[in-house]
Wavefront OBJ file of the C-alpha trace (Angstrom):
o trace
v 13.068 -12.295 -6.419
v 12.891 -9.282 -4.297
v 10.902 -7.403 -6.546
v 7.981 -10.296 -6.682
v 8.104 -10.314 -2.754
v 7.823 -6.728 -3.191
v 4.955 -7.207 -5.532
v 3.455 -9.546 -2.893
v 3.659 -6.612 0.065
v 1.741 -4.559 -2.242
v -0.928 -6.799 -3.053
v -0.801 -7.706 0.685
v -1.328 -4.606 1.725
v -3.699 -3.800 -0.518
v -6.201 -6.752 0.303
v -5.508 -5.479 4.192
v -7.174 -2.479 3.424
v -9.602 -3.204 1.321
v -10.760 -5.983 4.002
v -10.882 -3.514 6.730
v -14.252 -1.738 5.213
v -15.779 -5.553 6.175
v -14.228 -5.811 9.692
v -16.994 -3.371 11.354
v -14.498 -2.021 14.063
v -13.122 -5.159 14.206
v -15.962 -6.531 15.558
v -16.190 -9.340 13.028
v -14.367 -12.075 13.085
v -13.061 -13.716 9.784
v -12.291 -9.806 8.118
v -10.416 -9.093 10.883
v -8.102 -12.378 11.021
v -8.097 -11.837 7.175
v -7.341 -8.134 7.484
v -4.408 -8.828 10.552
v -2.989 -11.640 8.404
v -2.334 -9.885 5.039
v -0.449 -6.821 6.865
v 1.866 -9.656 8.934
v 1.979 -10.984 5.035
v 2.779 -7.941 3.716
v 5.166 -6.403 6.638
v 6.842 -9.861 6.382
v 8.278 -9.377 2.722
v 8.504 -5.801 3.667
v 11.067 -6.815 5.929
v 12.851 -9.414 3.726
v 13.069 -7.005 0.583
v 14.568 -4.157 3.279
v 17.546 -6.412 3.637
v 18.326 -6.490 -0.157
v 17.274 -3.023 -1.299
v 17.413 0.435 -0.106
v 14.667 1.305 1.878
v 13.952 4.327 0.406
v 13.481 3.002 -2.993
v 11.392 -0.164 -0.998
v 8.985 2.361 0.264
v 8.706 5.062 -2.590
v 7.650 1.955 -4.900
v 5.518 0.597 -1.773
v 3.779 3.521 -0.945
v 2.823 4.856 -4.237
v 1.437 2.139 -5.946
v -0.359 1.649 -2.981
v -1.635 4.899 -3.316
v -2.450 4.635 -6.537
v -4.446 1.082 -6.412
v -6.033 1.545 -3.632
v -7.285 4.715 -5.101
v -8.659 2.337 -8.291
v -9.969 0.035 -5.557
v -11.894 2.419 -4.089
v -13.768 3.475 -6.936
v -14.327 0.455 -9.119
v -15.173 -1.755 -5.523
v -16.202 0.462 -3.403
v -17.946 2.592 -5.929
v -17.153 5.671 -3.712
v -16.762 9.126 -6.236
v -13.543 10.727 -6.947
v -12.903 14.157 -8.610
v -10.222 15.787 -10.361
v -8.717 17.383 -6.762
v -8.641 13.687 -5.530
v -6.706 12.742 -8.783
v -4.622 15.763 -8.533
v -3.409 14.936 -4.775
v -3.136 11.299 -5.749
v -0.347 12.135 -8.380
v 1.138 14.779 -5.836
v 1.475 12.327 -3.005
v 3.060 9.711 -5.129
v 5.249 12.494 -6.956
v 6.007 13.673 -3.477
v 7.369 10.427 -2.260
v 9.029 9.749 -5.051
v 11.034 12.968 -4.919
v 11.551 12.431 -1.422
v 12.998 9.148 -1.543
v 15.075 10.394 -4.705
v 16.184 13.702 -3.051
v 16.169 13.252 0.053
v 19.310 11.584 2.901
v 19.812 8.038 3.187
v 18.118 5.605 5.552
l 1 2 3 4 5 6 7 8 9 10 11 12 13 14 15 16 17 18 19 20 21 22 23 24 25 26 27 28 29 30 31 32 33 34 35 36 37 38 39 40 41 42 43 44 45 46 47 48 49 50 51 52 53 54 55 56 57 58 59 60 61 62 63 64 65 66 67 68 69 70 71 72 73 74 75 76 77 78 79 80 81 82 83 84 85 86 87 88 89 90 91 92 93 94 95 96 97 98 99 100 101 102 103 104 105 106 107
């Protein structure tokens, strides 16, 4: 169960940011309810799955898929270009907070 709410932040946070490319500044309305209420979505499991698992291994999982998708998202939605260095620091920032959360002190 705590992995689908997991699962659920992610995708959460995921529509979040892709919506905020639509809210204009937040100047417009219904992307920026949209936008607000998918973080509170995703911050809400966030905060459930916290209580079960560490939060180190919560975030490391979090924060690189993230990463990762909303990498994808970018370029097959967005259409914006991406290059081999943009790859390259993609897999070092999710290599880096996976070793960080592996390695590194307790929360």
């Amino acid at each position: 169960m705590n992995y689908l709410l997991l699962a659920l932040a992610i995708v959460s946070e995921l529509i979040g940011t892709s919506l905020l490319k639509y809210t204009d500044g937040f100047t417009k309305m219904y992307p920026t309810v949209a936008t607000l209420l998918a973080y509170v979505v995703s911050f809400y499991c966030l905060s459930i799955v916290v209580k079960a698992l560490p939060v180190n291994v919560v975030y490391a999982i979090w924060s690189g898929v993230g990463i990762v998708l909303v990498t994808l998202i970018s370029v097959f939605v967005f259409h914006n270009s991406i290059n081999y260095p943009t790859i390259l620091g993609t897999g070092l920032i999710v290599i880096g907070v996976i070793l960080v959360n592996m390695f590194g002190s307790g929360h």
